[in-house]
Structures are given as C-alpha cells and as structure tokens.
RODO-2510 file (C-alpha; in nm, 4 decimals, decimal comma):
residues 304
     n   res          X          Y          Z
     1     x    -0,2616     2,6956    -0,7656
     2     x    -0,4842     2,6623    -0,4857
     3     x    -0,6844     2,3287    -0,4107
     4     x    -0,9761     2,2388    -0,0967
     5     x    -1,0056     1,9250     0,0236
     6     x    -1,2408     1,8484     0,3215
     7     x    -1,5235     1,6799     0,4159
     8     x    -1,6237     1,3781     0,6724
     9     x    -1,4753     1,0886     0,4981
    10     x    -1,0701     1,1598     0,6008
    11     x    -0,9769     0,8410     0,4756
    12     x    -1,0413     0,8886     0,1125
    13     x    -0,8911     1,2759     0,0794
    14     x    -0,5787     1,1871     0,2975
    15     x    -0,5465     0,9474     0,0224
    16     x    -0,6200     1,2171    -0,2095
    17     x    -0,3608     1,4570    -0,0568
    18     x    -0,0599     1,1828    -0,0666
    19     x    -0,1658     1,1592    -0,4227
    20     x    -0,1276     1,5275    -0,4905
    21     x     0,2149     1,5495    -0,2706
    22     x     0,3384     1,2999    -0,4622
    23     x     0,2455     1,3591    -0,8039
    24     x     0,3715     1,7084    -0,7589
    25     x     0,6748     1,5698    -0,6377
    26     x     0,7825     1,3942    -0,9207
    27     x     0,6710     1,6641    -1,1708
    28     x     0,8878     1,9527    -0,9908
    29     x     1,2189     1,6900    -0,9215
    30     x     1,4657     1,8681    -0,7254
    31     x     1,2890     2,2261    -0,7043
    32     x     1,0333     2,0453    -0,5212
    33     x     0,9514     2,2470    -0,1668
    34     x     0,6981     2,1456     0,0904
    35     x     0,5913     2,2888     0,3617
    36     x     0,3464     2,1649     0,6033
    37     x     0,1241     2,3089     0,8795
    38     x    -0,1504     2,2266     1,1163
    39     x    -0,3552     2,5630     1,1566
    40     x    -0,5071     2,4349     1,5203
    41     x    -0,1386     2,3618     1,6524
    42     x     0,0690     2,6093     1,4444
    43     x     0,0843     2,9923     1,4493
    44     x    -0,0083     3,0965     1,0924
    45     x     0,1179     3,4648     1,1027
    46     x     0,3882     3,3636     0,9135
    47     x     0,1730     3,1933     0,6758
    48     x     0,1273     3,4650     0,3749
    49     x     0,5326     3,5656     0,4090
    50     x     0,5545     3,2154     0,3428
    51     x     0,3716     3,2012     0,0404
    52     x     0,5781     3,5154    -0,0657
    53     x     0,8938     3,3809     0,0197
    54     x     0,8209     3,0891    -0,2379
    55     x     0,8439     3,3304    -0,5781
    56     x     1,1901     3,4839    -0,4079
    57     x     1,3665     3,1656    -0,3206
    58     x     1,1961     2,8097    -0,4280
    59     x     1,1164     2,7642    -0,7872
    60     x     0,8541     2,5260    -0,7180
    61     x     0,6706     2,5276    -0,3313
    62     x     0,3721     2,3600    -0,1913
    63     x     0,2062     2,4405     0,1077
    64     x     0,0015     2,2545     0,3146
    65     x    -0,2292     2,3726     0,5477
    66     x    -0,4544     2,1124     0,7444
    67     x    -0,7480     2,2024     0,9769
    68     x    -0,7256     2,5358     0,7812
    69     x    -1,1152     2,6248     0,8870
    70     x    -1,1236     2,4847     1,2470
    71     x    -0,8492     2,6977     1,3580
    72     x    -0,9354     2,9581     1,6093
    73     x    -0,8509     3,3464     1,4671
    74     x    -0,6740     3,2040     1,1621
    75     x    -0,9308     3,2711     0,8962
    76     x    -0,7940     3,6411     0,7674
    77     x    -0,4274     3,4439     0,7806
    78     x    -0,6011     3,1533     0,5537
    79     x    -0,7511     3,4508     0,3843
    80     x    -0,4537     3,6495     0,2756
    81     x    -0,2705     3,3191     0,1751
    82     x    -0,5045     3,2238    -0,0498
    83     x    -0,5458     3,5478    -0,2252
    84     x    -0,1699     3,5622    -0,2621
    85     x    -0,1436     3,2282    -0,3510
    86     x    -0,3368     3,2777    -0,6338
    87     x    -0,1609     3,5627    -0,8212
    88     x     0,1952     3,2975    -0,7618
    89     x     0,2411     3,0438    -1,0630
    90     x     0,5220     2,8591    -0,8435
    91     x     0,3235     2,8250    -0,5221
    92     x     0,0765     2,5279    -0,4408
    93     x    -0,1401     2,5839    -0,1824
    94     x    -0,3220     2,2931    -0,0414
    95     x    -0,6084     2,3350     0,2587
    96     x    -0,7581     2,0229     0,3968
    97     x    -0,9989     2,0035     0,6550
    98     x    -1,2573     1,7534     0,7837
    99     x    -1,6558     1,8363     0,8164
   100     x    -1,6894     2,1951     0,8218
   101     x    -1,8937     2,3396     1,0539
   102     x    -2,1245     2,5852     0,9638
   103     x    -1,9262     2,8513     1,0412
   104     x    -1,6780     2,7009     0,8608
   105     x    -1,8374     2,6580     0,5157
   106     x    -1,9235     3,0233     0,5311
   107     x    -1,5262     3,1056     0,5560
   108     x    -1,5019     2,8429     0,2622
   109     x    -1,7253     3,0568     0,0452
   110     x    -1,5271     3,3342     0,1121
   111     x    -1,2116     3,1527    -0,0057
   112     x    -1,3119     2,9561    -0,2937
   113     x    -1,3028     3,2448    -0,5152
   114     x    -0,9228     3,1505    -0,5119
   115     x    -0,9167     2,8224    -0,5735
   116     x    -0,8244     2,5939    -0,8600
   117     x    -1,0009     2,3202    -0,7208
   118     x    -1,2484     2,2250    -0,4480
   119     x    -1,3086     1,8312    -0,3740
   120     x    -1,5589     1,7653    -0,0859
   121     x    -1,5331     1,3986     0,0361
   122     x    -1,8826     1,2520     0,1758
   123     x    -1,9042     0,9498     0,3895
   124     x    -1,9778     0,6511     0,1364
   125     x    -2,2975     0,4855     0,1567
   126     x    -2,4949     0,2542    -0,0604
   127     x    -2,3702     0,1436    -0,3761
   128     x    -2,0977     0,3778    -0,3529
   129     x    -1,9467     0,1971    -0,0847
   130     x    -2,0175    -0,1079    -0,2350
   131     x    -1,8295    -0,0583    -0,5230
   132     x    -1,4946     0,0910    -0,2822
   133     x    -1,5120    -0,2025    -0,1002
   134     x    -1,5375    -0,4311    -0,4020
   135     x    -1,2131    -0,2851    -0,5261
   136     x    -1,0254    -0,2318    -0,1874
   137     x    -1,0825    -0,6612    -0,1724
   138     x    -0,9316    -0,6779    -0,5481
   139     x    -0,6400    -0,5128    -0,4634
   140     x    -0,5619    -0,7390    -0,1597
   141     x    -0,6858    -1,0274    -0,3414
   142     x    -0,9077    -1,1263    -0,1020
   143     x    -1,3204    -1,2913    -0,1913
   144     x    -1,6114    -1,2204     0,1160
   145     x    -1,8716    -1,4450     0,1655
   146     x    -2,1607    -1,2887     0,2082
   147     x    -2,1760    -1,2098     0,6085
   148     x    -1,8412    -1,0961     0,5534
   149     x    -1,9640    -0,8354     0,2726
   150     x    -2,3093    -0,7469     0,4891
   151     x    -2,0788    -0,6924     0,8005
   152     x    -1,8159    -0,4404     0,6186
   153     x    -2,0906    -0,2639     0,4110
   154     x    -2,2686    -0,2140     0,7997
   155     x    -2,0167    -0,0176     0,9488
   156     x    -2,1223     0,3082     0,8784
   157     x    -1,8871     0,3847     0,5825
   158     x    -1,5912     0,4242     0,8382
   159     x    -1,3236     0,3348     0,6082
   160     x    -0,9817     0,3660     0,8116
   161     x    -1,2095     0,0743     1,0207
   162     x    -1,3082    -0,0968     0,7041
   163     x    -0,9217    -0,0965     0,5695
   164     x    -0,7878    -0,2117     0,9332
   165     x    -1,0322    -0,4938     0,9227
   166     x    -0,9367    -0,6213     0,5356
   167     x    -0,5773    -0,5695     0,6498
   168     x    -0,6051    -0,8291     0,8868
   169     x    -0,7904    -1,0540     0,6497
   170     x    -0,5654    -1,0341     0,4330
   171     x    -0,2583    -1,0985     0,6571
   172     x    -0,4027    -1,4478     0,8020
   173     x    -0,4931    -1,5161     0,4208
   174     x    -0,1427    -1,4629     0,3772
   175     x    -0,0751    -1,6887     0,6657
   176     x    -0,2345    -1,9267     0,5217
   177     x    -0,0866    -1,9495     0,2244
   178     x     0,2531    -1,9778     0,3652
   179     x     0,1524    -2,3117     0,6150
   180     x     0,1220    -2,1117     0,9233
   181     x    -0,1951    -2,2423     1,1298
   182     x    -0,4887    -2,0204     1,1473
   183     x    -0,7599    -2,0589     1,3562
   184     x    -1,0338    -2,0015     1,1165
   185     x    -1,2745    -2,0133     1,4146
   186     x    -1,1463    -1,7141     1,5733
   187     x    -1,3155    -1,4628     1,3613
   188     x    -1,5156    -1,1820     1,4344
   189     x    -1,7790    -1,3189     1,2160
   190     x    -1,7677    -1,6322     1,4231
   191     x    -1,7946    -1,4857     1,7315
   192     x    -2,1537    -1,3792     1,7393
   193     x    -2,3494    -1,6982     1,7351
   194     x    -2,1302    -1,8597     2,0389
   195     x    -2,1558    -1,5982     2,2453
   196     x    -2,5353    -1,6260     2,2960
   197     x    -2,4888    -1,9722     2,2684
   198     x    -2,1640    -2,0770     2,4057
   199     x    -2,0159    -1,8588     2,6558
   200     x    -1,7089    -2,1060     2,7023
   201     x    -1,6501    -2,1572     2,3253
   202     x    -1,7354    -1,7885     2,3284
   203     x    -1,4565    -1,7214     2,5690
   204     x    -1,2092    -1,8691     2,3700
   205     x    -1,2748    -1,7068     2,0391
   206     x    -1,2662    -1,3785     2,1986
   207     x    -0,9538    -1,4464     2,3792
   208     x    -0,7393    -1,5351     2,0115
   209     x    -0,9373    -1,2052     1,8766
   210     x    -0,7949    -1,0103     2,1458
   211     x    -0,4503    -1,1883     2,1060
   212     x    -0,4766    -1,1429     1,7293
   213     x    -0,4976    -0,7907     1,7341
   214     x    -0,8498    -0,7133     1,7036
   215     x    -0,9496    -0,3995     1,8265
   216     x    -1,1786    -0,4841     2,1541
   217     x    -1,4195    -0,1522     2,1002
   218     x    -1,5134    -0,2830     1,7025
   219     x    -1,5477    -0,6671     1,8670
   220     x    -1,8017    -0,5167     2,1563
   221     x    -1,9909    -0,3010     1,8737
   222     x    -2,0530    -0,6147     1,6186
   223     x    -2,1993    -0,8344     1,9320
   224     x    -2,4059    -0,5720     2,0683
   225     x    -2,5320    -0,5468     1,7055
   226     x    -2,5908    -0,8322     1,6776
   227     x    -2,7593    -0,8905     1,9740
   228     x    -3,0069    -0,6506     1,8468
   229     x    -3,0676    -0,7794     1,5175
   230     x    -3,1734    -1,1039     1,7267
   231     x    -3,4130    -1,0092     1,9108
   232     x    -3,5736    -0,8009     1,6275
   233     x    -3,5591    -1,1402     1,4469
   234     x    -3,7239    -1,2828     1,6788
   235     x    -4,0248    -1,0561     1,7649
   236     x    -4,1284    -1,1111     1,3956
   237     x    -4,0809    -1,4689     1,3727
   238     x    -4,3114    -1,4788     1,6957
   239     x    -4,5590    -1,2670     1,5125
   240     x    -4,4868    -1,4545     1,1788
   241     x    -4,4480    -1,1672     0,9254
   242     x    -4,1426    -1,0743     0,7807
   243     x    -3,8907    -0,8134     0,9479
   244     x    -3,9697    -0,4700     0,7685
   245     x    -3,7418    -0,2805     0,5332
   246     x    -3,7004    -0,0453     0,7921
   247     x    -3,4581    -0,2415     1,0044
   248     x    -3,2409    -0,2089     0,7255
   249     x    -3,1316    -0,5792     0,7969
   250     x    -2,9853    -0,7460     0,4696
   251     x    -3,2207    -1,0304     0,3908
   252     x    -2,8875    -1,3304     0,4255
   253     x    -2,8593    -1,1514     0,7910
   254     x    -3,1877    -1,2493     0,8474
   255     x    -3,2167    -1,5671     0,7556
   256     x    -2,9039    -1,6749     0,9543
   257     x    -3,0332    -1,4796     1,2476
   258     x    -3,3766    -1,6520     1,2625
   259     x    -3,2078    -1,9729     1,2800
   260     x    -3,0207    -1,8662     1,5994
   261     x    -3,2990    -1,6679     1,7219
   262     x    -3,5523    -1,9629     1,7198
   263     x    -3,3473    -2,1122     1,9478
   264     x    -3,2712    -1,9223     2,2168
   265     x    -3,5101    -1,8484     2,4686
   266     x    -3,7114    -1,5415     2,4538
   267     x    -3,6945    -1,3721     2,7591
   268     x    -3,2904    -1,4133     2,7573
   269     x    -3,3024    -1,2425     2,4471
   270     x    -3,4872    -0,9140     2,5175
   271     x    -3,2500    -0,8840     2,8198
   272     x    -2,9585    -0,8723     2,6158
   273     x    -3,0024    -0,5169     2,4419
   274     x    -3,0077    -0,3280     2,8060
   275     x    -2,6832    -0,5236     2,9207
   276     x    -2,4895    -0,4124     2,6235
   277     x    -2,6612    -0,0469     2,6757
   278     x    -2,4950    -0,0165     3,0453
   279     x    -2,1814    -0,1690     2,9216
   280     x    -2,1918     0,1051     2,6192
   281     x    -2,2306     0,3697     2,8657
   282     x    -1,9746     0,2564     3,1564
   283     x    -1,7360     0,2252     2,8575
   284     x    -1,8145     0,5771     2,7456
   285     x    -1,7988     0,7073     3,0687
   286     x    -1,4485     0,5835     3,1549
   287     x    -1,5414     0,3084     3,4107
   288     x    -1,5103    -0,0291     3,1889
   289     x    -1,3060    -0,1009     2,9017
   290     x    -1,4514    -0,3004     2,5779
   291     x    -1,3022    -0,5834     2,6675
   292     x    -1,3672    -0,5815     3,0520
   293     x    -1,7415    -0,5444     2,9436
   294     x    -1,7461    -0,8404     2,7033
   295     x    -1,6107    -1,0433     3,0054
   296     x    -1,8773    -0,9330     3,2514
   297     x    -2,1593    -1,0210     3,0030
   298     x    -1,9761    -1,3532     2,9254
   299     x    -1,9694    -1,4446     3,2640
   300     x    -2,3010    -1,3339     3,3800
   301     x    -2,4559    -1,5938     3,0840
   302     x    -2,3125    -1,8745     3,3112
   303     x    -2,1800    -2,2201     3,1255
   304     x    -1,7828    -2,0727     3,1951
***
C-alpha cells in the first residue's frame, strides 16, 4: 500500500500522518514495524532493500519517507520503492512532502501510478478555514468575540500559528477558571489601540505579552497590521465613502478602526506604515529583533 501526502498546509497532513501511524498501529499489534526517513538528511540507497527486507522478516512494515520529492538525486531511489512497494501486501509505504515544486510534481506523476492514495493539503482559506477554526475552538471549549474570530481568520491560514495562539487562550481560560489572576488587558487584541494611543499603557501590555509567552515576531506583525488598516480607515473617512471590498477589511474591523482612526492625528498616522516597513526589513536582515523594534517605535511616539 502506497499513500502521498503533501502540499503547503503541513499542519493538517502531519496530523494526517499521526493518524495513519497510529491507526495502522493498532490494526497490526505486535507485528507492527516502522521505519522512518528524511530523504534530504538520509541516504536512501538502502531504501528499496528496505522495502524488500519487509516480506522476508516483518509481517507487517511501514515506511516513512518525508521530503521524498525535495531530495537531491533520490527520485529513481523513491522510484524503485514505490514500484516495489506496490507488488508487497505487508509493506506500507508512506511519502510526505510539503509544496512541490514544479519539478517536483512532475516526479509525482511519475509515481502515482503506484499509489493507493494521494491527499494534497491546500492552505485553508475562506469558509474552509472558517469552519477548522470553528471546530479547533469546540474542542478547547473556548467562544471568540468577534475581533478575536476576524484576527485568527487574518492570518493567512497558518495553522501551527493559529493552534499556538488558541493554545494560549485556552490555557489563561483555564487559569481562570482555577482563581489564578489574569490580566485580561494583556492581550494581543488589546494591544493595538494603546499603542497608537498610549505608548506607556502600551509598554506595559507588551511587556506581560512578552512575559506570557507570546511570540514577539506574531505581536510586531498584528501592530504593523494594524497600523495599516488605520490609516486606510482613515483616508476614506476623510473622503467620506466607505473603505472598498478590496481591502479585504471585515466590516466589525472597520468600524472599530474608524473610531480610533478619527482620533488620531493624520499626519502621525501616514508615518506609521514606513516605520514598521524599516523595522520589517532590519528584522529580516538580522540587525533588530521583533521585540527590539516594537521598543524603538514605542519610544520614538514619546509619552514613556
């Protein structure tokens, strides 16, 4: 039996994979066999005397190969596994990979005469990730309000970020629950509207994020967001039309926004996109961290 998994979102066919392992685990009991291998850190020579070796002396063997098309030189190895793979009734042959390049979904064409099964996993967007996210919160009990939900559904469909982020709700919910005190204030969805506001309230929030465990990169992406989405906020409400459906901004964001937007003066406003642009790019270059940048804008907004 020979299954593909690949595709951009890794969260959702890692999950898929443990599923297999582990299903085929418990179905084979104590003949189970597993064998795992990376093909761009392990030599796969050995790979098709592996899958040989399984009808001789394992009754029941699974094989996992990840990165099996963005190995260098191992395609004839994947090749030859595969094809042997598939004449073995013992042998379970997993490859997983993340978005093939095109050279890569050329060898999977090649391949996929073998297989049993072929599962590509897309990054979720629109309703799709809607719904994922709707159950991932039922399972941890959890309820959004609805800046919550708009800030989740806006990050791109990255769900190992998405899942980090409930986590964490769900842990001071927890806290919560058992009498420990939580500083409801110090949340990322608080954050934004002090720190154009209030950059000693700011400054404090930012500080129990950092201490809370809140990873600094995700905290300097949602303000520099957000900094966006208030200036484009405010250039309509200065030309008194609504923002177009081309911003893509979910009509609760806003309506909060213009709120905050009115307020703040105009010319501080438009400044704020290019300071978060040359923090963005000293970060990517290697001479600020997240954090560090945060600061520097922080303090450069005066009031601290």
């Amino acid at each position: 039996m020979i299954y593909f998994l690949y595709g951009p979102d890794t969260y959702r066919s890692r999950q898929k994979l443990r599923e297999i392992v582990e299903e085929y685990r418990q179905k084979a009991g104590a003949d189970f066999n597993l064998e795992k291998l990376d093909a761009q850190e392990n030599d796969l020579s050995n790979l098709k005397n592996m899958v040989q070796g399984g009808s001789l002396f394992s009754v029941k063997k699974m094989i996992v190969v990840e990165g099996a098309f963005s190995g260098e030189n191992n395609f004839d190895r994947i090749l030859g596994a595969a094809q042997k793979a598939s004449e073995l009734k013992n042998i379970f042959l997993i490859l997983w990979d993340r978005a093939l390049t095109s050279q890569g979904l050329k060898q999977l064409e090649e391949v996929k005469v073998f297989a049993n099964k072929i599962q590509e996993f897309k990054t979720l967007t629109g309703s799709g990730l809607q719904i994922w996210l709707d159950q991932e919160v039922k399972k941890r009990v959890l309820k959004l309000n609805a800046a919550q939900n708009v800030f989740f559904v806006s990050l791109d469909g990255d769900l190992w970020r998405i899942t980090n982020e409930l986590d964490k709700l769900s842990l001071l919910a927890s806290s919560v629950g058992t009498g420990q005190k939580v500083d409801r204030e110090s949340s990322i969805f608080s954050l934004g509207d002090v720190f154009f506001t209030s950059p000693r309230a700011a400054l404090g929030v930012l500080l129990n994020l950092l201490r809370q465990g809140q990873e600094d990169f995700g905290i300097f992406s949602y303000v520099a967001s957000h900094a966006r989405t208030l200036l484009t906020v405010r250039i309509y409400l200065e030309k008194r039309t609504s923002v177009p459906a081309h911003h893509h901004l979910h009509p609760f964001v806003v309506k909060k926004a213009s709120v905050l937007a009115g307020r703040l003066a105009y010319e501080k406003l438009r400044s704020l996109p290019e300071k978060f642009l040359e923090e963005d790019l000293k970060i990517k270059i290697g001479l600020s961290q997240p954090r560090d940048s945060l600061f520097r804008i922080l303090l450069s907004s005066g009031s601290i």
